[in-house]
LOFI-450060 format. One line per 4 residues: number of its first residue (from 1); their letters; for each residue x, y, z of C-alpha. Coordinates in nm, 2 decimals. Layout:
N
NUM	a	X,Y,Z | ...;
END
This chain:
508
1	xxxx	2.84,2.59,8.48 | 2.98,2.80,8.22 | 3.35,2.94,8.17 | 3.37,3.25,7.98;
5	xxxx	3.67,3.34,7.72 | 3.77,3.68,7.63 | 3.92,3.80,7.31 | 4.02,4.13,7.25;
9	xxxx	4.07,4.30,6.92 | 4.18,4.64,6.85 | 4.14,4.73,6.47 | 4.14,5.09,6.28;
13	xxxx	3.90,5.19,6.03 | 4.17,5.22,5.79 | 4.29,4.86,5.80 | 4.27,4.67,5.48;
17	xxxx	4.27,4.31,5.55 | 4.22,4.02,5.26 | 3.88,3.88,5.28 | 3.73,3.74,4.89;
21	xxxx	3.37,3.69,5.03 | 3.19,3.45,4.77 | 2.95,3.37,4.98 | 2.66,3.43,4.75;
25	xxxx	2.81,3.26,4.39 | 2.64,2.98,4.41 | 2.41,2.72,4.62 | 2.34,2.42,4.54;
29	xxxx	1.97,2.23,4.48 | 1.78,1.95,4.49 | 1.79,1.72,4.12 | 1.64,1.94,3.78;
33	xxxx	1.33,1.78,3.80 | 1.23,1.90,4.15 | 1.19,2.22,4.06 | 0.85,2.20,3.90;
37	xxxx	0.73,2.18,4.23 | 0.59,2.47,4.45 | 0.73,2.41,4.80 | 1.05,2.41,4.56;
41	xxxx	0.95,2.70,4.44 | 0.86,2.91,4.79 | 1.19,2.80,4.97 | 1.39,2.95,4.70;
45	xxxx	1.20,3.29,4.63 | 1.24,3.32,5.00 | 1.62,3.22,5.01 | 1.64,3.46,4.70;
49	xxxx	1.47,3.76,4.90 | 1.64,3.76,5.18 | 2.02,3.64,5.03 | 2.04,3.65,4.64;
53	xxxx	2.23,3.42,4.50 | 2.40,3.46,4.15 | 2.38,3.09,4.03 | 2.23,2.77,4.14;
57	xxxx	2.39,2.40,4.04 | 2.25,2.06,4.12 | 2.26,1.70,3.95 | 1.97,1.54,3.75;
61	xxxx	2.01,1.76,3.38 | 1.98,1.44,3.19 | 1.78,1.21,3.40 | 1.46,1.07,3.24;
65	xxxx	1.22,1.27,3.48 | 1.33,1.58,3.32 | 1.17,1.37,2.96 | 1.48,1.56,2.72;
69	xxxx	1.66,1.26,2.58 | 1.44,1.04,2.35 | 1.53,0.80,2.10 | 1.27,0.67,1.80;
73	xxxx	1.28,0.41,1.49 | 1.20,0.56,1.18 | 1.05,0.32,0.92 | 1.41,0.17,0.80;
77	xxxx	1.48,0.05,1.14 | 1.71,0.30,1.19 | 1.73,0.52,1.57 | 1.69,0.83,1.61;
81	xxxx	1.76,1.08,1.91 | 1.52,1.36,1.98 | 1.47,1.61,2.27 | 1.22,1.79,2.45;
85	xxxx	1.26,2.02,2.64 | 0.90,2.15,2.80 | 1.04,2.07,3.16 | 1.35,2.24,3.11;
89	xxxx	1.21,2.53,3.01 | 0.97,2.59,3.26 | 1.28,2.48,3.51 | 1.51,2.79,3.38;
93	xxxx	1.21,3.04,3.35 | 1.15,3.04,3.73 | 1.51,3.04,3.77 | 1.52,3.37,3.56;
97	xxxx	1.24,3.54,3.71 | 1.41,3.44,4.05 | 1.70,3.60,3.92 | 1.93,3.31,3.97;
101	xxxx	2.13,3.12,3.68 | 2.25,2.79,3.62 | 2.55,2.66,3.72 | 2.53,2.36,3.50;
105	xxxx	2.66,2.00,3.58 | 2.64,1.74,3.28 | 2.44,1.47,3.40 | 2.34,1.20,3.49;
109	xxxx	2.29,0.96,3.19 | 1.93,0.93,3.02 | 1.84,0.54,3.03 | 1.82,0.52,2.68;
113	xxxx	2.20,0.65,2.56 | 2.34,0.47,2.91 | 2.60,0.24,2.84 | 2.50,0.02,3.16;
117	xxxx	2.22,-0.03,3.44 | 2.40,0.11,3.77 | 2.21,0.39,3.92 | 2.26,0.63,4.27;
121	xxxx	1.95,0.76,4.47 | 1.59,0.71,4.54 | 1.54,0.84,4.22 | 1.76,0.60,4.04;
125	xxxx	2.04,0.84,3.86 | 2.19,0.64,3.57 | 2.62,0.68,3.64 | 2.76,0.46,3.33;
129	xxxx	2.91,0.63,3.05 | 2.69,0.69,2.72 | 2.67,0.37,2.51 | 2.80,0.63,2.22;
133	xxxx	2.99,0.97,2.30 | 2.86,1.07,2.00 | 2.50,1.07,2.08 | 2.63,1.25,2.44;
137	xxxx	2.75,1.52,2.26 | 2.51,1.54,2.05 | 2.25,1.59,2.31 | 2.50,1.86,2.54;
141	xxxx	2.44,2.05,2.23 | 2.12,2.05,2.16 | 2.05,2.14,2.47 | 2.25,2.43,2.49;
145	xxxx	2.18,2.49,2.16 | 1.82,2.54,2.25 | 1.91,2.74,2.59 | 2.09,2.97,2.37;
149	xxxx	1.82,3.01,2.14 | 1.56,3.07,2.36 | 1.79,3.29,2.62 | 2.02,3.48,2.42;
153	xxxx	2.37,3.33,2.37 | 2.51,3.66,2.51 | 2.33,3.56,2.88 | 2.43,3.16,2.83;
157	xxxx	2.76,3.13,2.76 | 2.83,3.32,3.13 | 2.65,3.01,3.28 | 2.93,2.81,3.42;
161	xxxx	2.95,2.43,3.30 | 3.08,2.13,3.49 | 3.11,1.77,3.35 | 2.94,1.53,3.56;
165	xxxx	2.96,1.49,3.98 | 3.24,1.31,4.21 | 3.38,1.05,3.90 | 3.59,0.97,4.15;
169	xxxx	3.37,0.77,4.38 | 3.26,0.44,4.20 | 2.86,0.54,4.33 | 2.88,0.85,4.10;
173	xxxx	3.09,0.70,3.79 | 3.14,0.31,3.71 | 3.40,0.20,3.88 | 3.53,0.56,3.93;
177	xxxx	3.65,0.50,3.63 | 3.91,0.78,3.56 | 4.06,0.73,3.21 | 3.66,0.69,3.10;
181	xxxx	3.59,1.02,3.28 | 3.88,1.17,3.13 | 3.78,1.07,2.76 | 3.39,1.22,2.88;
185	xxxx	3.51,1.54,2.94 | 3.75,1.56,2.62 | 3.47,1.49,2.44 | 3.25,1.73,2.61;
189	xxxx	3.46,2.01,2.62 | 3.51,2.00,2.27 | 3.14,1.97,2.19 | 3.05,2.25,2.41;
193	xxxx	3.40,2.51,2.25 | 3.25,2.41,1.88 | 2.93,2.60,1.94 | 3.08,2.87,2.16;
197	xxxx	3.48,2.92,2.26 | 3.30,3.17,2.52 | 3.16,2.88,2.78 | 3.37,2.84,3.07;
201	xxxx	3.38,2.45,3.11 | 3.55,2.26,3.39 | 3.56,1.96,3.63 | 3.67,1.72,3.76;
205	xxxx	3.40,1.78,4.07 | 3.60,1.53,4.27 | 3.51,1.44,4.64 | 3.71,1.30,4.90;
209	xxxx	3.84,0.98,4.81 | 4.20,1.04,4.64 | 4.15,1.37,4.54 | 4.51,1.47,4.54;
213	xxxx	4.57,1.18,4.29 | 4.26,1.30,4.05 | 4.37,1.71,4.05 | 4.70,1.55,3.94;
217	xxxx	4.57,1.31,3.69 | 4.35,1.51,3.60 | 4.56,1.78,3.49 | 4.82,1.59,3.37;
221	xxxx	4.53,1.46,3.11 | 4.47,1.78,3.00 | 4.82,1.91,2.97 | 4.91,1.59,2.74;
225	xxxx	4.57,1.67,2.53 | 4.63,2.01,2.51 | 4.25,2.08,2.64 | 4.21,2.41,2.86;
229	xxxx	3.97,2.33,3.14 | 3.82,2.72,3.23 | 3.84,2.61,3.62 | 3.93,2.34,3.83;
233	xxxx	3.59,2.25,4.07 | 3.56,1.96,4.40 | 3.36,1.93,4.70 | 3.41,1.97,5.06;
237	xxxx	3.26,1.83,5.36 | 3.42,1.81,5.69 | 3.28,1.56,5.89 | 3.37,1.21,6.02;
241	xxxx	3.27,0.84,5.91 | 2.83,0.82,6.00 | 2.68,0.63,6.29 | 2.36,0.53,6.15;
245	xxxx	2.06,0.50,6.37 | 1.70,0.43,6.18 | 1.63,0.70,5.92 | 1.90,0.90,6.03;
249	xxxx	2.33,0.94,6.09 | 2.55,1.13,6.33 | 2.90,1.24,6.26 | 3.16,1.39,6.43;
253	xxxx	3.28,1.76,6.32 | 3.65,1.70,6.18 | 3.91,2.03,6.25 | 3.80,2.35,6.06;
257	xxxx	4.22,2.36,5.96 | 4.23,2.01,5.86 | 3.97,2.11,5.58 | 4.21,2.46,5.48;
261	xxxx	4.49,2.24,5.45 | 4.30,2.02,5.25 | 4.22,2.24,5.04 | 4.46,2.42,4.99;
265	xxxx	4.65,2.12,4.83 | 4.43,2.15,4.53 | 4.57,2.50,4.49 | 4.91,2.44,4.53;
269	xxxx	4.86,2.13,4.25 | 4.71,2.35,3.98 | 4.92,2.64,4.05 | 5.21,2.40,4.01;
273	xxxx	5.15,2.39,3.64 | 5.27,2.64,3.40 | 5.00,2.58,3.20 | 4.71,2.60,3.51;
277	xxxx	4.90,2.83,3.76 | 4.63,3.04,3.85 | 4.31,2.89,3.75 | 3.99,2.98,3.91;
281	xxxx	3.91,2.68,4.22 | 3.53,2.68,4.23 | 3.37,2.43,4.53 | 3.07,2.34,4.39;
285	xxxx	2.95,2.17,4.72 | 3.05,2.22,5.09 | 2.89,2.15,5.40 | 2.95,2.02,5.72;
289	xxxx	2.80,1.69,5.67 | 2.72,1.48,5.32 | 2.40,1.30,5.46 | 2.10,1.44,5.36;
293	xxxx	1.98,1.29,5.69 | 2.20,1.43,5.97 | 1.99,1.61,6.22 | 2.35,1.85,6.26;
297	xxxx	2.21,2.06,5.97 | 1.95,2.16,6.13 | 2.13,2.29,6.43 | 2.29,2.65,6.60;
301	xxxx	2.64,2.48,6.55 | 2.59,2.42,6.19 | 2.58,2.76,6.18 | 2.87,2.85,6.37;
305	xxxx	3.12,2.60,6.23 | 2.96,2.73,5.91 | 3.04,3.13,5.96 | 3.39,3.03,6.03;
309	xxxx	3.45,2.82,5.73 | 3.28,3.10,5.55 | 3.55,3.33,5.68 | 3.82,3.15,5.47;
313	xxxx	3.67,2.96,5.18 | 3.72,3.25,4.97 | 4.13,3.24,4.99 | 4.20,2.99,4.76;
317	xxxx	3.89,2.97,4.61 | 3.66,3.17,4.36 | 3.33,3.07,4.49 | 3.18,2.74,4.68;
321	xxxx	2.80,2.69,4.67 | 2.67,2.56,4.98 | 2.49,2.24,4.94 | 2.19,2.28,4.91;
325	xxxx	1.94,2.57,4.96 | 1.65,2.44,5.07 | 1.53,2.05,5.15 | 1.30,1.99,4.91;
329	xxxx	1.53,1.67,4.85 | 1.54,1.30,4.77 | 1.88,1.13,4.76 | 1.73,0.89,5.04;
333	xxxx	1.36,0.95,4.97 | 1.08,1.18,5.08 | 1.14,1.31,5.43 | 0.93,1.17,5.73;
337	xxxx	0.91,1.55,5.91 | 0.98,1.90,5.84 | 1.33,1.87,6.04 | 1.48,1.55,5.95;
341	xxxx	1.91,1.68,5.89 | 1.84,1.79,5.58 | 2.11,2.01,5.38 | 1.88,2.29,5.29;
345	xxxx	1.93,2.63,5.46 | 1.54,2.61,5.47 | 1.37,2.36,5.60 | 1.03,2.26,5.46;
349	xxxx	0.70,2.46,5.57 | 1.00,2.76,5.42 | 1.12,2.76,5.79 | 1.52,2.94,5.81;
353	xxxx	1.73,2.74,5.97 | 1.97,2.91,6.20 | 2.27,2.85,5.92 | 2.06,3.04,5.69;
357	xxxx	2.12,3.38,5.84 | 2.50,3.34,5.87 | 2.44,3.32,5.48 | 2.28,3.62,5.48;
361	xxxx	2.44,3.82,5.76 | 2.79,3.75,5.53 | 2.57,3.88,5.23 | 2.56,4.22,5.39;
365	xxxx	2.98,4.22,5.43 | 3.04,4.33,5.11 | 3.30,4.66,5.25 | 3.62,4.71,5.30;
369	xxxx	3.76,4.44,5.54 | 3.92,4.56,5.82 | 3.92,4.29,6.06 | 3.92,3.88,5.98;
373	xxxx	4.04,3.66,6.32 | 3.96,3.29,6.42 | 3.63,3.45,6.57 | 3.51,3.77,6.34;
377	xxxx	3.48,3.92,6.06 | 3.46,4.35,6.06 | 3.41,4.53,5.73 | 3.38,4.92,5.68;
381	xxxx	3.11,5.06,5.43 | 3.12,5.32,5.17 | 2.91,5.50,5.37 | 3.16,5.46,5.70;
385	xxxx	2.92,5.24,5.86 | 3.06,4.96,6.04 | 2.95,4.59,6.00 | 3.08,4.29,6.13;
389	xxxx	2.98,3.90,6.23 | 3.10,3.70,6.53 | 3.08,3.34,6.62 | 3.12,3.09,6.86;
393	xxxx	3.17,2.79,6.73 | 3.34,2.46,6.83 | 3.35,2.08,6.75 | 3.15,1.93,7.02;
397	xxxx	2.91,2.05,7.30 | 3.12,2.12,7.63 | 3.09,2.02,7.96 | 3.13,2.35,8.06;
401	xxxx	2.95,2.58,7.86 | 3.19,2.80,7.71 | 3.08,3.17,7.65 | 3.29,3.39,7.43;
405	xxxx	3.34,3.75,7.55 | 3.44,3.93,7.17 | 3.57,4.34,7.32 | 3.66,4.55,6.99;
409	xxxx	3.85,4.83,7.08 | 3.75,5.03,6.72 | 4.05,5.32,6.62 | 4.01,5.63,6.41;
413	xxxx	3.63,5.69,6.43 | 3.55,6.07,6.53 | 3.58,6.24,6.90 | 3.25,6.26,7.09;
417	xxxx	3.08,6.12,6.84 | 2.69,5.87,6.92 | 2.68,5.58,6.73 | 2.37,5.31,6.71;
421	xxxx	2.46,4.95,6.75 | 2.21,4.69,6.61 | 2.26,4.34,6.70 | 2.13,4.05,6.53;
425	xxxx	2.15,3.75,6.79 | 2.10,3.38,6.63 | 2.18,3.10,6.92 | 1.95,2.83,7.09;
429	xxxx	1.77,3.06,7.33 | 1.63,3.29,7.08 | 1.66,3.14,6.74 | 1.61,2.75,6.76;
433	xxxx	1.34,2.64,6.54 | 1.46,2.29,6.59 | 1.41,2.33,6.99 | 1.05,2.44,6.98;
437	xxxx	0.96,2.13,6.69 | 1.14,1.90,6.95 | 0.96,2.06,7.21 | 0.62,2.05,7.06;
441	xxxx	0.63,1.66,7.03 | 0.81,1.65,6.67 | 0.51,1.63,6.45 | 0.55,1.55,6.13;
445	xxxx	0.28,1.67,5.94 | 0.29,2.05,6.13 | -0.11,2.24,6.18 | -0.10,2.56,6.05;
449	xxxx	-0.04,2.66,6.40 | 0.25,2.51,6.46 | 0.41,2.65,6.13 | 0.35,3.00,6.28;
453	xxxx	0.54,2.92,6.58 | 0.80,2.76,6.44 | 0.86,3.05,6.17 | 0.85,3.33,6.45;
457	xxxx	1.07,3.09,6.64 | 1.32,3.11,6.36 | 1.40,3.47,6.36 | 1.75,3.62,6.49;
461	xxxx	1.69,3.89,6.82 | 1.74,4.18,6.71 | 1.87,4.44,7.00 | 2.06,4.79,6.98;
465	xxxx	2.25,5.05,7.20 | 2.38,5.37,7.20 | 2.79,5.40,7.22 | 2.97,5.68,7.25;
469	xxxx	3.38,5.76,7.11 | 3.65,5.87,7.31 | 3.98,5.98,7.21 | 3.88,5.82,6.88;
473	xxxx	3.82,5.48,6.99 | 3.46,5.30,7.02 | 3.44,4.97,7.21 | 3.21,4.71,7.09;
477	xxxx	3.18,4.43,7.29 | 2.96,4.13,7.19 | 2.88,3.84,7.40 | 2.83,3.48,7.25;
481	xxxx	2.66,3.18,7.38 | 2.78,2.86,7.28 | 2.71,2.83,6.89 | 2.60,3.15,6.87;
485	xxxx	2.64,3.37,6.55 | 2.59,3.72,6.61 | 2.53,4.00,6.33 | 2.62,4.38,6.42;
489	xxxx	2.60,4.74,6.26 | 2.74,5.02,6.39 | 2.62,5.39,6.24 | 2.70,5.75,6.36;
493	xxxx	2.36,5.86,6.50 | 2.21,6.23,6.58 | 1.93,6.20,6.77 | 1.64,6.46,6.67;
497	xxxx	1.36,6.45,6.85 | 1.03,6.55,6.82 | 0.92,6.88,7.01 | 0.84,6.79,7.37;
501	xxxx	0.97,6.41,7.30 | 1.17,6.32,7.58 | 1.30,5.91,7.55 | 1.48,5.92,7.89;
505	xxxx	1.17,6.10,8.10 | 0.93,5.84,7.93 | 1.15,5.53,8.06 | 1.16,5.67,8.42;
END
């Protein structure tokens, strides 16, 4: 059975309504080193095509599958660091000729300069403090050192730096050490200002676990030091404790407001220093869920719950990177099958999830926002187009399905005027690449076949219409299935047709 709800909207054209939409800062990746890889390589030339964004930031810098930290004995008995940096640079050359930059984060520790044996991840990322803070900042430099050299210093001090990832959970940082943290990013911050006052530095990437108390702290650190962080950065996911079932988990969806509230806090803490008031908030990773194996990801109402925390992120905040572009991924280990709730927006085999077009249908807002509600998002063009994204999203799956009826009554277009209508329809009748893998028997090694289906599967409907104004107003009305995002442009449109060309006489 299925209930339908109606919300109506008028708006003008002239409205001017706040919306900062970040959407395309940043996204997050995979660790450093799997990058050299091609199916790495594909999912994020195609993420790039179709969304573009302007930096990229994952963990893994320093870990010993990237090879840059070394240490020898020379012939006195004396060690030596050295660093190589052969993976690196083939790392940042596709990233370049991607046109994406780094967003760096510091870390993890190399083995060698590790002050301890405690390690996070399939791929064992080292999270003690350096055995000597002198040898850490000697190799931040050199490595930016060399970036610089080989990339201009002019293009790498506007790469974003961030020291280390969540020191407040005692996985990511021994012991969640925080007055060790703190002296870390004293150190590195100065390290990093001696070879250029132009980086923007900043942490401390906190997640969760008493993040009011670390902003504080935090702050309160660097007011006493008299160190100047460039921004403040944390994480946000907004999901429940996991159920865990075999390979995978399943969480519960917490209250979109609960996670504005939330974060809002971390504004309200930094602007309540004289010193910080107004410093830049970036979330350098957000999504619904933080298991890289929670089939949710992969689902319609990651992408709803997704559009409508995309509607908001950008109030208090100058950018959040969604975590992660594309699932080439290890934190647990390789993946069993192409869908397996991984975070990427781009499943392996380069298949879109449905989330991935919210991404890019908010890439194409970039007007003058005259409409922002609990359900939409309208914007005006330069060139007086209109564009505009809906959703329908909600916690859990209901009984009844509920069906949301969006009617837009537009004000201040022109009289008797035709405009086209394009709609771009992504729900789970007609843009479910996760249905038709289900439905074909989940393989997990997919025929060649099967990838065609499942990549023509994963394509929004696109449909149109002709409206027509009256008395200035044009009513748009858009209907959402459950979960459903829906993309639409509306452009004035004079039909001229061809000699002898009659549309209407060939549709009788």
């Amino acid at each position: 059975m299925t209930e339908t709800k109606q919300i109506t909207s008028k708006i003008s054209i002239n409205d001017n309504v706040n919306f900062n939409n970040q959407v395309d800062y940043c996204v997050g990746t995979g660790r450093a080193g799997l990058a050299l890889q091609k199916e790495y390589y594909d999912q994020l030339a195609y993420v790039q095509e179709h969304i573009g964004f302007k930096h990229i930031r994952g963990h893994g810098l320093f870990t010993d599958d990237m090879a840059i930290y070394h240490e020898y004995e020379d012939e006195t008995g004396n060690v030596h660091a050295e660093y190589n940096f052969t993976y690196l640079d083939r790392i940042m050359d596709m990233y370049k000729s991607l046109d994406i930059k780094p967003f760096l984060e510091l870390g993890f520790m190399p083995e060698k300069l590790a002050s301890g044996d405690q390690t996070i991840f399939y791929w064992k990322g080292n999270t003690t403090p350096p055995k000597s803070y002198d040898g850490w900042c000697d190799l931040v430099k050199a490595t930016l050192t060399h970036l610089m050299e080989r990339y201009g210093s002019e293009e790498v001090v506007t790469w974003p730096i961030e020291v280390w990832n969540e020191p407040n959970l005692p996985g990511f940082w021994k012991d969640a050490d925080m007055d060790e943290y703190f002296k870390l990013f004293a150190k590195t911050i100065s390290a990093i200002k001696s070879l250029d006052k132009r980086f923007r530095v900043g942490g401390p990437a906190v997640c969760g676990v008493k993040d009011e108390e670390w902003i504080t702290k935090f702050l309160d650190f660097c007011k006493a030091e008299n160190i100047m962080p460039d921004f403040i950065t944390r994480h946000h996911y907004t999901t429940e404790m996991p159920d865990r079932d075999g390979h995978y988990v399943y969480q519960e969806l917490t209250d979109p407001h609960y996670g504005i509230d939330n974060l809002h806090t971390t504004r309200t803490i930094t602007d309540s220093y004289e010193e910080f008031a107004g410093k830049e908030i970036h979330i350098t990773e957000y999504n619904t869920s933080y298991c890289p194996n929670n089939p949710i990801h992969d689902t319609n109402k990651n992408a709803a719950y997704i559009a409508h925390q995309l509607s908001w992120l950008g109030d208090d905040n100058a950018s959040y990177s969604y975590w992660t572009f594309g699932d080439v991924f290890e934190e647990q280990g390789v993946p069993f099958t192409p869908f397996h709730g991984g975070f990427g927006l781009v499943a392996n085999g380069v298949i879109p999830k449905p989330t991935f077009w919210t991404f890019a249908f908010y890439k194409k807002l970039k007007g003058q926002c005259i409409h922002r509600s609990e359900e939409s998002v309208i914007v005006r063009m330069p060139d007086g187009s209109i564009r505009g994204i809906a959703w329908n999203h909600g916690l859990k799956r209901t009984r009844r399905k509920i069906e949301l009826n969006c009617l837009i009554n537009l004000e201040g277009v022109d009289d008797d005027k035709e405009y086209c209508i394009i709609y771009k329809t992504v729900d789970e009748k007609v843009c479910n690449p996760l249905k038709v893998w289900h439905d074909m028997g989940e393989p997990s090694s997919l025929t060649d076949s099967q990838l065609e289906l499942l990549k023509l599967s994963a394509n929004p409907q696109v449909s149109s219409d002709i409206l027509k104004s009256k008395d200035g107003n044009l009513n748009i009305n858009i209907l959402l299935d459950e979960f459903a995002v829906v993309y639409f442009e509306c452009t004035e449109v004079s039909v001229k047709s061809d000699r002898g060309y009659s549309y209407s006489r060939t549709m009788e």
